[in-house]
VOPAGU-2260 file (C-alpha; in pm, 1 decimal, decimal comma):
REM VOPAGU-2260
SITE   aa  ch    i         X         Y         Z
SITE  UNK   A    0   -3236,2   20786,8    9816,5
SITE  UNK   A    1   -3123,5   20584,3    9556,6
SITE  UNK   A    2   -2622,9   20611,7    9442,8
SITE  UNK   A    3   -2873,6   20661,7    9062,4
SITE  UNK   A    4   -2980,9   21069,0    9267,2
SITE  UNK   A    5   -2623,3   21110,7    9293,4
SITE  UNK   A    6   -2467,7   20956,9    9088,3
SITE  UNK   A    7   -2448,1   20958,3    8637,4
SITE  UNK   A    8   -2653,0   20687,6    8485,1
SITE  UNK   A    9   -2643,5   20539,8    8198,3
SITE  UNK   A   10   -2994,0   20681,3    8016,7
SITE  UNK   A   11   -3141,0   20530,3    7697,6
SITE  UNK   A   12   -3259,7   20728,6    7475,5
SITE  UNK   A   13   -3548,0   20916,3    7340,0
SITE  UNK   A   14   -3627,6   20670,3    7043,7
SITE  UNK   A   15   -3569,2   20430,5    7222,9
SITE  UNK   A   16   -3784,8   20463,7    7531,7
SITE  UNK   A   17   -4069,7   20552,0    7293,7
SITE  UNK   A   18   -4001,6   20251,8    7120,7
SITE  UNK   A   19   -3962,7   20017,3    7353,4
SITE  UNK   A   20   -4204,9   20133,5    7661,5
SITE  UNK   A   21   -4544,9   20065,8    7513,7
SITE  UNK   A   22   -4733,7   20236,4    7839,1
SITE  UNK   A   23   -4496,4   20567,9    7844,1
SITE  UNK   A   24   -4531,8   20577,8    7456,7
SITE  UNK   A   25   -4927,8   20594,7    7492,8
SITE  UNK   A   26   -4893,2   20809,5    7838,1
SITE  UNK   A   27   -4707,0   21084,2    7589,3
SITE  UNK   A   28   -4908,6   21048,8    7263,5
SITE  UNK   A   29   -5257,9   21147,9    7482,8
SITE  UNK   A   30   -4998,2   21457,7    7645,9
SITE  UNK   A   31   -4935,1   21532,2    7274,7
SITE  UNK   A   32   -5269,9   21532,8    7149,1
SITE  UNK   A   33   -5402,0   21724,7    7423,3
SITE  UNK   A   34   -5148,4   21995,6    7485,3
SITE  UNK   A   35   -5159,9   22113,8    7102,0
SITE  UNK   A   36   -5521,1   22161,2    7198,1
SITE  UNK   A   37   -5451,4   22358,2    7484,7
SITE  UNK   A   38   -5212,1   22580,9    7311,8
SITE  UNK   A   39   -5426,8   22678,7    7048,4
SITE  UNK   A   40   -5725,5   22746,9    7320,5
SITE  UNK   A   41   -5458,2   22948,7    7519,8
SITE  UNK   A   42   -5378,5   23214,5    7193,9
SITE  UNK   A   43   -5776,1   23233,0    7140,7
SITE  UNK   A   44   -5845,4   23334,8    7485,5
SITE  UNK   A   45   -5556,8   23593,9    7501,1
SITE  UNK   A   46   -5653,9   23735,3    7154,6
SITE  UNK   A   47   -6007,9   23780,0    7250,9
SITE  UNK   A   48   -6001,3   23906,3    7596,7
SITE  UNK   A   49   -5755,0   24197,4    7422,7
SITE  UNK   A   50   -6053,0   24214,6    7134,8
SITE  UNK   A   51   -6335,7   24232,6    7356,4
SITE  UNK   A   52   -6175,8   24452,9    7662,7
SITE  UNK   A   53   -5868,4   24597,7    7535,1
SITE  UNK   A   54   -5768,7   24595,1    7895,9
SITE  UNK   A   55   -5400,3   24487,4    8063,6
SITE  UNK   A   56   -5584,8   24367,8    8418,0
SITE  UNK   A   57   -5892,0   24183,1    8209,2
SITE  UNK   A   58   -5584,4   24028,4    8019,0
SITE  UNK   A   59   -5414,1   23929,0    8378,1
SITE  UNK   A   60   -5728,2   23791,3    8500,2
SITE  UNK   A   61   -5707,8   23540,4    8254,6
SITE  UNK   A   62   -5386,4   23442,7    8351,9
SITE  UNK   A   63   -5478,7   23466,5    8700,9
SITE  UNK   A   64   -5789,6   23224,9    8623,6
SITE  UNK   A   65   -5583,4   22991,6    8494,5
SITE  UNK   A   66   -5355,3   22971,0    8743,8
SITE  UNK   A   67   -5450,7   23009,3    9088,6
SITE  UNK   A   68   -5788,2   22817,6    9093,3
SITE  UNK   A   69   -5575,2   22502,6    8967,5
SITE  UNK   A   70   -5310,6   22591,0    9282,6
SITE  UNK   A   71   -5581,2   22606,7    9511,3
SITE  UNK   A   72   -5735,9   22282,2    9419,2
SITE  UNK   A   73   -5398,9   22076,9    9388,5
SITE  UNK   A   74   -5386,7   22009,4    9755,3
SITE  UNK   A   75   -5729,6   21794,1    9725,2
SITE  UNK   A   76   -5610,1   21705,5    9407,5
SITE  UNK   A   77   -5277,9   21566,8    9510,2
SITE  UNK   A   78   -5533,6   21346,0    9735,9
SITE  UNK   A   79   -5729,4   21183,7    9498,7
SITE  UNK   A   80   -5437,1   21078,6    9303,1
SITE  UNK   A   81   -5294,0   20900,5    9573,4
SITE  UNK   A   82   -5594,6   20743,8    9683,4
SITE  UNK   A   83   -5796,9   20647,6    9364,4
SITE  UNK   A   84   -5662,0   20486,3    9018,5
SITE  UNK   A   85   -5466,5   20759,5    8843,2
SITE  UNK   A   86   -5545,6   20635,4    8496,4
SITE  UNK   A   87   -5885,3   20658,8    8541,9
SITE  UNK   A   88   -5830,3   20993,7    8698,3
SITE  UNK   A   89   -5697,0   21121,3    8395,9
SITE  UNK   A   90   -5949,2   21021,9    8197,1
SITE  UNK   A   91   -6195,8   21158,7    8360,4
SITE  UNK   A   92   -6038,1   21497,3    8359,9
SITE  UNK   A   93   -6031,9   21505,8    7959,4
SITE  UNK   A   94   -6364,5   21378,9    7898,3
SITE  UNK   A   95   -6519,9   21661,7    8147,9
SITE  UNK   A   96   -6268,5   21960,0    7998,5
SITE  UNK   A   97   -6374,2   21805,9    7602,9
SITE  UNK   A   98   -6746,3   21923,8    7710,9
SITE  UNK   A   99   -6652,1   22246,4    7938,1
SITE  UNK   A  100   -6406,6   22413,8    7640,3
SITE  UNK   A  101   -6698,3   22405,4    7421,9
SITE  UNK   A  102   -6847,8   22694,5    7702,1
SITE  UNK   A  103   -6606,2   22923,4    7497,3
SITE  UNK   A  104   -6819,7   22923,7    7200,1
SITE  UNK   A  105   -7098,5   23110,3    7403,1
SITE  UNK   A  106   -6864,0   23428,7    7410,1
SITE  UNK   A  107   -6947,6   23698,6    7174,1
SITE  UNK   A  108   -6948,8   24044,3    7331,1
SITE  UNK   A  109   -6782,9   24232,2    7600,2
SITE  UNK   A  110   -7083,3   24163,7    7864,7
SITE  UNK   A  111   -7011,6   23791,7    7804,5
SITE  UNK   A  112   -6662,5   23809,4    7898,5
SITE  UNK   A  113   -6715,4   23700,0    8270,3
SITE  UNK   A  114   -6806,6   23331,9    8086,9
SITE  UNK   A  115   -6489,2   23306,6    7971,2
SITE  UNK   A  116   -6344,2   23353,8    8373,0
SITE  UNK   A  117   -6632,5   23053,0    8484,5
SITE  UNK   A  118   -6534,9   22813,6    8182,8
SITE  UNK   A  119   -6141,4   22888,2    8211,2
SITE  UNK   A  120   -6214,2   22811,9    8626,0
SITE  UNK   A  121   -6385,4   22514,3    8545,1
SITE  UNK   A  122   -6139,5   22390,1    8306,5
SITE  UNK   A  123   -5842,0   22449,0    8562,9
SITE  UNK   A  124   -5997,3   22304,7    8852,5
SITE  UNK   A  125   -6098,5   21956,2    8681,5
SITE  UNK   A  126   -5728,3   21958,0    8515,6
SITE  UNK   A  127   -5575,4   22027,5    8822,0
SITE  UNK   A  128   -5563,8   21634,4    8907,2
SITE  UNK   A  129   -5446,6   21546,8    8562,7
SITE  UNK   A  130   -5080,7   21701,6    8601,3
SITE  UNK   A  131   -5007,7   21537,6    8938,4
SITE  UNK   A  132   -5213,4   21203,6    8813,0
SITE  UNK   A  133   -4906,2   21170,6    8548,4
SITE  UNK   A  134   -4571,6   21303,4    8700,0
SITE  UNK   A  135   -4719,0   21064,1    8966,9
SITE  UNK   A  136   -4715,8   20818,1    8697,1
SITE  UNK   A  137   -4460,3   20859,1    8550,7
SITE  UNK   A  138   -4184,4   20657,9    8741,3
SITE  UNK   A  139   -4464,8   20360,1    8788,4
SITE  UNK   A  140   -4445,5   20295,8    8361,9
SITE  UNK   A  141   -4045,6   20358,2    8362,8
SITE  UNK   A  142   -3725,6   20193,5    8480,0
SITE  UNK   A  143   -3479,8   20380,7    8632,6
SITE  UNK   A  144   -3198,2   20398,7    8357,9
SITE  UNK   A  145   -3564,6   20590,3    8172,1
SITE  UNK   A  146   -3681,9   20843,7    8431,5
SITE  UNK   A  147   -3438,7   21147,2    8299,2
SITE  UNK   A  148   -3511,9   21048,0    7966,7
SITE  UNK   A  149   -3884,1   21028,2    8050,1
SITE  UNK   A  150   -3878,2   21362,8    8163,2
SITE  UNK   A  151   -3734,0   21561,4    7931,1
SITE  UNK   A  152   -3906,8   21399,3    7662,8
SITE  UNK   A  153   -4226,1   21520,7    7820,5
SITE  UNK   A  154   -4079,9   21853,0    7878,8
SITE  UNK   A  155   -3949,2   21918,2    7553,4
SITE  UNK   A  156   -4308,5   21812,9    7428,9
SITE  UNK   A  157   -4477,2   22047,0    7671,7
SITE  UNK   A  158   -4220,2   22303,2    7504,1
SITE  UNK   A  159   -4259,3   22194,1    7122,3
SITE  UNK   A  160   -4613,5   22201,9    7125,3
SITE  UNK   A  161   -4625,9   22528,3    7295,8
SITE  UNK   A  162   -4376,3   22663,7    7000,3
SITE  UNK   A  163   -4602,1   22498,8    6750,1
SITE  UNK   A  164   -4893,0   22558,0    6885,7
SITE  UNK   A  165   -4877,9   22904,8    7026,4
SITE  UNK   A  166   -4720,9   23006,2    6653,7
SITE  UNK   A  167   -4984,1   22784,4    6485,1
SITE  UNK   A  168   -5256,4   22908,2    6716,0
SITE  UNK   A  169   -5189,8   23259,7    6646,7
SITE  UNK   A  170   -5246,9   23156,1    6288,3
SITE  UNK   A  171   -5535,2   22997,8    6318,6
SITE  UNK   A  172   -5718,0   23258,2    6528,8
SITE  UNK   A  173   -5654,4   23453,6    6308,3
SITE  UNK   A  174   -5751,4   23271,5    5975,3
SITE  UNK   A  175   -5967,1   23015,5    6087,9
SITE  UNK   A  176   -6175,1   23210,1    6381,0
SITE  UNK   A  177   -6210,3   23147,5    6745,5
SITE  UNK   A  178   -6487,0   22906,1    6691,8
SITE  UNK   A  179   -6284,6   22677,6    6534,9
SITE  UNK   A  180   -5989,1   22673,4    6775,9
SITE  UNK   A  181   -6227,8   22591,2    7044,4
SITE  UNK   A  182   -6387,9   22285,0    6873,8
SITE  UNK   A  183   -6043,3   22156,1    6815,2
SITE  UNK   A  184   -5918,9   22172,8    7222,6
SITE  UNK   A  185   -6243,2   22000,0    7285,8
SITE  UNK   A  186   -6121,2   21733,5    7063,0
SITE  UNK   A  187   -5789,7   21708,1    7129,4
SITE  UNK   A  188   -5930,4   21602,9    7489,7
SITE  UNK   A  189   -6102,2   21304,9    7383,5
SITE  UNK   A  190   -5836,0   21191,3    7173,1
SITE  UNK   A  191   -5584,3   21199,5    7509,9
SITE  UNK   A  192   -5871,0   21046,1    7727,1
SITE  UNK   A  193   -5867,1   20738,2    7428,5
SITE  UNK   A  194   -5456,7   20670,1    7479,3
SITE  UNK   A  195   -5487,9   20712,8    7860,4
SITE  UNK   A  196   -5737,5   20412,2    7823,7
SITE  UNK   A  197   -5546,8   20190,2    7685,4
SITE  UNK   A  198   -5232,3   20237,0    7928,6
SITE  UNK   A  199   -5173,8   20043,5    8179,2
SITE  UNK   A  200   -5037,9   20176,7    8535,3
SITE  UNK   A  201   -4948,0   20018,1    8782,2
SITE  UNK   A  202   -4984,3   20194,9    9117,9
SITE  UNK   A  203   -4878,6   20191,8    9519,2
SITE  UNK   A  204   -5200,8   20420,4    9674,7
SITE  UNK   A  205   -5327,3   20374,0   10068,1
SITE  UNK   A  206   -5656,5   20313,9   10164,8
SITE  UNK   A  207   -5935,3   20577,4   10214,0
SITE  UNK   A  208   -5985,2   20622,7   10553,2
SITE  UNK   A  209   -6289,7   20574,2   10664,4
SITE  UNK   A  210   -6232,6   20775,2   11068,2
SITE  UNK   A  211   -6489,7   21069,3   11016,7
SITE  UNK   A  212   -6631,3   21257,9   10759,5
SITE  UNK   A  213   -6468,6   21328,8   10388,3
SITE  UNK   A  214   -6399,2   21691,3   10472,7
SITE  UNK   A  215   -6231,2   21582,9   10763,7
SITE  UNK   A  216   -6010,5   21266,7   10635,2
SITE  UNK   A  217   -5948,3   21498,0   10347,6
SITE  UNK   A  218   -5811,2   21751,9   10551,8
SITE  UNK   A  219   -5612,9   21551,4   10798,8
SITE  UNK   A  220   -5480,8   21361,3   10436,5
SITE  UNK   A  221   -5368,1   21704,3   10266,0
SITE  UNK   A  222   -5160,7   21850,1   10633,5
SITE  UNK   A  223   -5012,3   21486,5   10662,8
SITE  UNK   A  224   -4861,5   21524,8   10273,8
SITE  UNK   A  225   -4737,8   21881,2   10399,7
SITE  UNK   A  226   -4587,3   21776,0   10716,0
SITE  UNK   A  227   -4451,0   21491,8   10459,9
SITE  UNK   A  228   -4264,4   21805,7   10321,6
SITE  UNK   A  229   -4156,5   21948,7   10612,6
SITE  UNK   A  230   -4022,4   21618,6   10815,5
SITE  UNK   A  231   -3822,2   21493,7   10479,6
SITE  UNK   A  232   -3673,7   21857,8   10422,3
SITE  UNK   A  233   -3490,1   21752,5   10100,3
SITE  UNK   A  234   -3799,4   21647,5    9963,3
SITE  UNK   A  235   -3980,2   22008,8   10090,5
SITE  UNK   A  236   -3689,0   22178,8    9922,6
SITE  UNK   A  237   -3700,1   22029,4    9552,1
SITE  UNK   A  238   -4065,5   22113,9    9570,4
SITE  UNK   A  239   -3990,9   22506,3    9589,0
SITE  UNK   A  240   -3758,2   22528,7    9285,1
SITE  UNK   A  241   -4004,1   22573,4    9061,2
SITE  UNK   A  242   -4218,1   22828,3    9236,7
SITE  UNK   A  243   -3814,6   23015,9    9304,5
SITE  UNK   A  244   -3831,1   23116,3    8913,0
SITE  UNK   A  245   -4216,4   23166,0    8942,8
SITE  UNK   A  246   -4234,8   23406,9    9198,8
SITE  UNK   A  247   -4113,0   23695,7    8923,5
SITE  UNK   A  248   -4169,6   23444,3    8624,5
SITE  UNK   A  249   -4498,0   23425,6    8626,2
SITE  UNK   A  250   -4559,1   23770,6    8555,0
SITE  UNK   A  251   -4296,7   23785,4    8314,3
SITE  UNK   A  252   -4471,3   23535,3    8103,1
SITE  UNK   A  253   -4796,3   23770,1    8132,2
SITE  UNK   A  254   -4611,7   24030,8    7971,7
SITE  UNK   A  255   -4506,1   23884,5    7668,6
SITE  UNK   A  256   -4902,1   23856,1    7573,2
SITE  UNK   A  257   -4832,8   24249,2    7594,8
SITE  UNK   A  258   -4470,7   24274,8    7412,7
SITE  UNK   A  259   -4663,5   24088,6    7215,7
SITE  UNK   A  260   -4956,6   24343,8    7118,2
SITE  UNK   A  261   -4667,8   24630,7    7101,1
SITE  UNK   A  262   -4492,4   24466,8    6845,2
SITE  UNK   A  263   -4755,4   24439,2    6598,2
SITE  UNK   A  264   -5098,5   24575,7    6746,5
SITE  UNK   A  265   -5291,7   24496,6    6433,4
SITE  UNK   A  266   -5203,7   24161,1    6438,9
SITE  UNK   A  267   -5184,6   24082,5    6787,1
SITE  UNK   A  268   -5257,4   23697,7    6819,8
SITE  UNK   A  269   -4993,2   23647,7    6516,2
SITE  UNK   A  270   -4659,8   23856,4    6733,8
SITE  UNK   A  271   -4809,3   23666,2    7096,3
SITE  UNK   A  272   -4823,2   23367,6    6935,8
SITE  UNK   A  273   -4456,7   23393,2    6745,0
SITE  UNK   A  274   -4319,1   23542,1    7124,9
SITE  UNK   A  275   -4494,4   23248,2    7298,2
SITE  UNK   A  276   -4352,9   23031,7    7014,1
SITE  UNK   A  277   -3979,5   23129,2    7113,3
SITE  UNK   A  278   -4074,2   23086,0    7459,2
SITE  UNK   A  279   -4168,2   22724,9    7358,3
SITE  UNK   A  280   -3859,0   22673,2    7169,7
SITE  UNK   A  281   -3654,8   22740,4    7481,4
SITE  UNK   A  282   -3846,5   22515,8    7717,6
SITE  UNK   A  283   -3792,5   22248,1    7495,8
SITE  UNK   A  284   -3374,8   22296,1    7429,3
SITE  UNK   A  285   -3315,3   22323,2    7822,2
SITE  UNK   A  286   -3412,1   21992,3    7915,0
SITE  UNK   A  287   -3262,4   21817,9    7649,4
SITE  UNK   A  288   -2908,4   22024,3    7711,7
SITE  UNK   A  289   -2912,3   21955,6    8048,1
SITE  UNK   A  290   -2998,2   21598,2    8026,5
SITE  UNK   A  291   -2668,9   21562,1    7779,1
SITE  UNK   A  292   -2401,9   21808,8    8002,3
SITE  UNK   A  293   -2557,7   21759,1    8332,9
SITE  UNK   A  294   -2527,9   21416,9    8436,6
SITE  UNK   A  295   -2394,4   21423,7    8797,2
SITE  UNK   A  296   -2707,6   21502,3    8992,6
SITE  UNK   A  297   -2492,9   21622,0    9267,9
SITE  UNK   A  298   -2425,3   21944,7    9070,7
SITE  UNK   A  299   -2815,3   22001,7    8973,7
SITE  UNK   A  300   -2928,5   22201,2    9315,9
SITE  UNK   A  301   -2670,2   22442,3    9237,1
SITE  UNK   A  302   -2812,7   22442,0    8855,1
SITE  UNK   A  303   -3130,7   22505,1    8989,1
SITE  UNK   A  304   -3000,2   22871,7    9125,4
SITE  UNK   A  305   -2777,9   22961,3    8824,0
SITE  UNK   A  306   -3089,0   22899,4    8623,2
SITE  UNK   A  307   -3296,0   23121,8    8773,0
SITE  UNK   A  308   -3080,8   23426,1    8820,5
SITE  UNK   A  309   -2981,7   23358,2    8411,9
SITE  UNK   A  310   -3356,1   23395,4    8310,8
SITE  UNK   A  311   -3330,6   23728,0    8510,3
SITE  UNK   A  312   -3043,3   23813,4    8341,5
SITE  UNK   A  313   -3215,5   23778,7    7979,2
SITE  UNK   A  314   -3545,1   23943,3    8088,7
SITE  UNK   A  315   -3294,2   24242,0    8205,3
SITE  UNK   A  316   -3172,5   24229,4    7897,3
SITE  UNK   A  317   -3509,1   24301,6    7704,0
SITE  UNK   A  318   -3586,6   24604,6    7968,0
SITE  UNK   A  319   -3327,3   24812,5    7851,2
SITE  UNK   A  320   -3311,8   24713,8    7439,1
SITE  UNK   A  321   -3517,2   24839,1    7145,6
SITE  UNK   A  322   -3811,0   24627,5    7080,7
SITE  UNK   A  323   -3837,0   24400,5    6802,7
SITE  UNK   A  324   -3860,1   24041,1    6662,6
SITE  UNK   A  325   -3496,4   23991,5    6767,7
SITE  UNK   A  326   -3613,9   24007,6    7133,3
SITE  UNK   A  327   -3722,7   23642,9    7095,6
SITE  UNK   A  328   -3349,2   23511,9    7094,2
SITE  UNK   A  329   -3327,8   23659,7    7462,9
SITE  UNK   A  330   -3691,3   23470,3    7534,7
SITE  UNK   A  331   -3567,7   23164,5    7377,3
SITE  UNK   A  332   -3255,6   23153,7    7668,8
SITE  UNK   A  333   -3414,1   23285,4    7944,0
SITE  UNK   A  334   -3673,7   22989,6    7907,0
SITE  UNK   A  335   -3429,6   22720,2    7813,5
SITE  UNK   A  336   -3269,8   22776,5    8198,0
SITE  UNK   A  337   -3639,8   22751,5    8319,4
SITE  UNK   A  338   -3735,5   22439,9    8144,6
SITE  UNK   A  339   -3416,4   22324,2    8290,5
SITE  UNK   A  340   -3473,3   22419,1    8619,9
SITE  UNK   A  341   -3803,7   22251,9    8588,8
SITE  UNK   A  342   -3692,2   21865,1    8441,6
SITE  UNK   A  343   -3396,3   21845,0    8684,2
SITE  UNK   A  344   -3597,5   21940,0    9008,9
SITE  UNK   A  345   -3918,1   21696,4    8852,8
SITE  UNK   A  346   -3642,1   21451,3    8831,3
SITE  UNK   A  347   -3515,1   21461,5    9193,4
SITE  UNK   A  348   -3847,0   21494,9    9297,8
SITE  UNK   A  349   -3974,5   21188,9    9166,5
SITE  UNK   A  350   -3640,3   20997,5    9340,3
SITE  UNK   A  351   -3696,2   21130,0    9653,7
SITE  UNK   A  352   -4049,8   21126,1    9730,7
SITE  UNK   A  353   -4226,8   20759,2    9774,9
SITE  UNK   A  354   -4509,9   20642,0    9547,9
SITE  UNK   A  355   -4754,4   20657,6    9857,1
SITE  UNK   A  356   -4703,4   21003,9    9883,8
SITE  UNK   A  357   -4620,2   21179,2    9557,6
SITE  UNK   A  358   -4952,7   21261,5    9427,4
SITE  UNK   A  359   -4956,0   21497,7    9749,1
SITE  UNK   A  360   -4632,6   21599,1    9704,7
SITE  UNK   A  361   -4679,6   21718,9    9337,0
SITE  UNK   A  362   -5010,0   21878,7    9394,7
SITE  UNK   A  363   -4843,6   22125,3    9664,7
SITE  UNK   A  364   -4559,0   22231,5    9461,0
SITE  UNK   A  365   -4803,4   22295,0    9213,8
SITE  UNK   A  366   -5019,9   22532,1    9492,5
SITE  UNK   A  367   -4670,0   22689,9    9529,4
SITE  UNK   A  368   -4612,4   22800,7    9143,4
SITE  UNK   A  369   -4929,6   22860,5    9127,6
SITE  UNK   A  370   -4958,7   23088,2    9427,9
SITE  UNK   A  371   -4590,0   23257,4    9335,9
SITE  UNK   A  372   -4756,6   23315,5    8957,2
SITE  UNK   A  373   -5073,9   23463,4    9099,0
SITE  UNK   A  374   -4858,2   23707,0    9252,7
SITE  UNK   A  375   -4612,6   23812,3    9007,8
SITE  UNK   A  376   -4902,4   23849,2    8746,2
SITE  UNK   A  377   -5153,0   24057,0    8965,5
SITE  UNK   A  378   -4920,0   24257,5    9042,2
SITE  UNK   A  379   -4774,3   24370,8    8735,8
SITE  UNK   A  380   -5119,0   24419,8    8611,5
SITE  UNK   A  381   -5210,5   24620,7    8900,0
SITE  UNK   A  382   -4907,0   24822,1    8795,3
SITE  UNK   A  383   -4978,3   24891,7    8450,4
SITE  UNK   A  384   -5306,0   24954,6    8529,6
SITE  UNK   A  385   -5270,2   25226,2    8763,1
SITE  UNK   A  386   -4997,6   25326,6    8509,9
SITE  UNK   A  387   -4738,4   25336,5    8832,4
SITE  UNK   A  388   -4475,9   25192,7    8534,7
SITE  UNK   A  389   -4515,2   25195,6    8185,1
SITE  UNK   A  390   -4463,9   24788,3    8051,7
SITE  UNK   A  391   -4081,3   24832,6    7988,8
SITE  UNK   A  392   -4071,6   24918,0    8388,4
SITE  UNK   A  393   -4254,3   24669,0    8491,6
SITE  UNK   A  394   -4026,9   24397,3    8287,6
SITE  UNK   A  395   -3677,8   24557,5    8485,8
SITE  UNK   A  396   -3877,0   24542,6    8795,2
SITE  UNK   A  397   -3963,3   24164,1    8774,9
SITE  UNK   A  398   -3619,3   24069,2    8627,5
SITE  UNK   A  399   -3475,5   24216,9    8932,1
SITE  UNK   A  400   -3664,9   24025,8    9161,1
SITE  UNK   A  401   -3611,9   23745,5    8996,9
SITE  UNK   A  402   -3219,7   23745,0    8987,8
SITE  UNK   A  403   -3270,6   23803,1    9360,7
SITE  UNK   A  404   -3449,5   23482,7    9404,7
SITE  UNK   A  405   -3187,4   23261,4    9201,3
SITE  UNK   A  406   -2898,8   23445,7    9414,6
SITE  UNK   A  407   -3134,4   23355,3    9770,1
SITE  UNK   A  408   -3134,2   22976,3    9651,7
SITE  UNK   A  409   -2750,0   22978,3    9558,4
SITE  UNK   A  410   -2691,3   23080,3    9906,4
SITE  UNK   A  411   -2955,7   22923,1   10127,8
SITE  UNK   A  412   -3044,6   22579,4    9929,0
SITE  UNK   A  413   -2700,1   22458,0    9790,6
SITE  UNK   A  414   -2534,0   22471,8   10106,2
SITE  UNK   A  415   -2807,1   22256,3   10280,4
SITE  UNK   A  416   -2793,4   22016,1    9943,3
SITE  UNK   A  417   -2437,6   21965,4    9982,9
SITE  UNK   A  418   -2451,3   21851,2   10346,1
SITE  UNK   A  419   -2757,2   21605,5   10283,3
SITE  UNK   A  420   -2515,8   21537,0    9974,0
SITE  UNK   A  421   -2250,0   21372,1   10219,0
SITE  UNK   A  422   -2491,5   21239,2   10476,8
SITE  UNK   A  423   -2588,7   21035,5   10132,4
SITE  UNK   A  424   -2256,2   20917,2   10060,0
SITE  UNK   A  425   -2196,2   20833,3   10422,3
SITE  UNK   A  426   -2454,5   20591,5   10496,2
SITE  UNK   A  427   -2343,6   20426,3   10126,6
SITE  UNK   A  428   -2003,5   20382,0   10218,1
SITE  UNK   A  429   -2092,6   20272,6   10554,2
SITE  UNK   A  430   -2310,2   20033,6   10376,1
């Protein structure tokens, strides 16, 4: 590890890295493109699986479709982006989704619905190499003094365009049809696939073995990235930050698609998409707060915790208040502290893990928010659906589990970050 993990930096910034670094300027124009796309396509699918079903667990199977296939393909995912070129990886990814979203257009009735679970599968499971294939990528097109900055200026796009385009999306649903939206994402993909294509990324991947079958050098490939994880512990340990504020998150998330229709049932997409929006809006603050007042990374593991338990704290918040627009302010904090939570673990991440292995590395913290989402959002459906809670319930119940899980890493993570912390700074003074 690196005095820059522990140390401040001096950062440029974000006009000037996108100035500057051709590659990471064309890496983030294709994530651009391509995540307005998604957003819209996200709104359309949540507004008509609530048209066509009307149903809170047909509503959390969507989530759950796009979630937990992508987690369980990430290990074999993580593989191929260490082994094989991650640009062209990439590519390929958005030229197959550009053709699958365009499945969506079949969908017209309620007996058709089970298309949009095969096409939504589909979609996740060939994507599920593209998000590893860049964070893998990302420190390969940057210099150091560029890697926080690089970050959160992908973060805070992640977050805009989800403001921008969950709001716009809702809008266009609503105005412009379903139809429409889905043409768009399917362009939006080949638009991505056309900047990828002209990056260049340089890359550090190990052979493919060629001892046994593919099943079985996959295999043996996937538990050596694991054990990776569990020999380099502070490594194993960045990887589960995320999935900490997942594990109730997750399900949170899925029930703002429902504050959502409660606020203004006959104009569903238009209140998801403005509660979606603020969630956006927050994503995108955090990063760029905590890039400007957190600069000593030795303070970030603790960050991590507080960050989690202060997302609970919001979430809490909306349990027990009237429901209206204003809600959004409280959505807008609580997901400022997770965007946070998730640029400043990426960042340490990326420091600690080598190039050879990262791909892997990524892909299984990825199975692990994926997995924790899974979770959290089956079972509040489950909930609702057997009408155990009523939705107001169900929103305490996750926000307490959640606070839980930022106090568990305050007391069981920081401690063990401190003392790697020193072992750090021992072996640099002694050197």
């Amino acid at each position: 590890m690196s005095s820059a993990s522990t140390a401040a930096t001096w950062e440029v910034g974000y006009v000037q890295l996108v100035r500057q670094n051709v590659m990471f300027r064309r890496l983030w124009l294709g994530n651009v493109v391509s995540l307005l796309g998604d957003w819209f396509n996200t709104i359309a699918l949540y507004a008509l699986i609530l048209q066509l079903t009307g149903s809170e667990l047909a509503l959390g199977a969507v989530f759950i479709a796009k979630m937990l296939p992508s987690g369980l393909a990430s290990p074999v995912a993580g593989l191929v982006v260490d082994r094989f070129n991650r640009r062209r990886v990439m590519i390929g990814a958005d030229l197959i989704r550009a053709v699958v979203v365009l499945g969506f257009l079949l969908v017209d009735e309620a007996s058709e619905v089970w298309l949009i679970y095969l096409f939504t599968v589909i979609q996740v499971v060939v994507g599920s190499v593209f998000r590893p294939a860049q964070n893998s990528s990302v420190p390969n097109i940057t210099a150091p003094n560029e890697l926080m900055t690089a970050n959160a200026l992908m973060a805070a796009t992640w977050s805009t365009l989800l403001a921008f385009g969950a709001a716009a999306g809702g809008f266009a649903t609503a105005y412009l049809g379903l139809k429409a939206v889905f043409v768009l994402d399917s362009l939006t993909y080949l638009v991505s696939a056309w900047f990828i294509w002209r990056t260049v990324i340089p890359q550090k991947t190990d052979p493919v073995r060629s001892d046994g079958s593919l099943i079985t050098t996959a295999f043996k490939d996937v538990l050596a990235g694991w054990r990776h994880m569990i020999e380099v512990p502070e490594v194993g340990r960045m990887a589960l930050a995320k999935a900490t504020w997942a594990i109730a998150g997750g399900g949170l998330v899925f029930l703002l698609a429902l504050l959502g229709e409660a606020l203004e049932p006959a104009a569903a997409s238009v209140a998801i998409g403005i509660l979606f929006a603020a969630r956006g809006l927050g994503t995108g603050v955090g990063p760029i707060v905590a890039r400007s007042l957190a600069r000593d990374r030795r303070h970030w593991p603790a960050i991590l915790g507080v960050c989690v338990s202060v997302s609970a704290l919001c979430y809490l918040a909306i349990g027990f208040m009237p429901w209206t627009y204003w809600i959004a302010g409280l959505i807008i904090v609580a997901h400022a502290t997770s965007g946070a939570n998730w640029v400043l673990s990426n960042v340490l991440l990326q420091e600690r893990t080598e190039d050879r292995w990262r791909g892997r590395v990524f892909a299984t913290e990825w199975l692990a928010v994926m997995v924790a989402d899974t979770v959290a959002i089956l079972a509040a459906s489950l909930i609702l659906d057997a009408e155990m809670l009523d939705l107001r319930g169900v929103i305490l119940l996750l926000g307490g589990v959640q606070f839980f899980c930022g106090a568990l890493w305050l007391i069981m993570v920081v401690p063990k970050e401190r003392l790697f912390q020193k072992a750090v700074a021992a072996r640099q003074g002694s050197g």
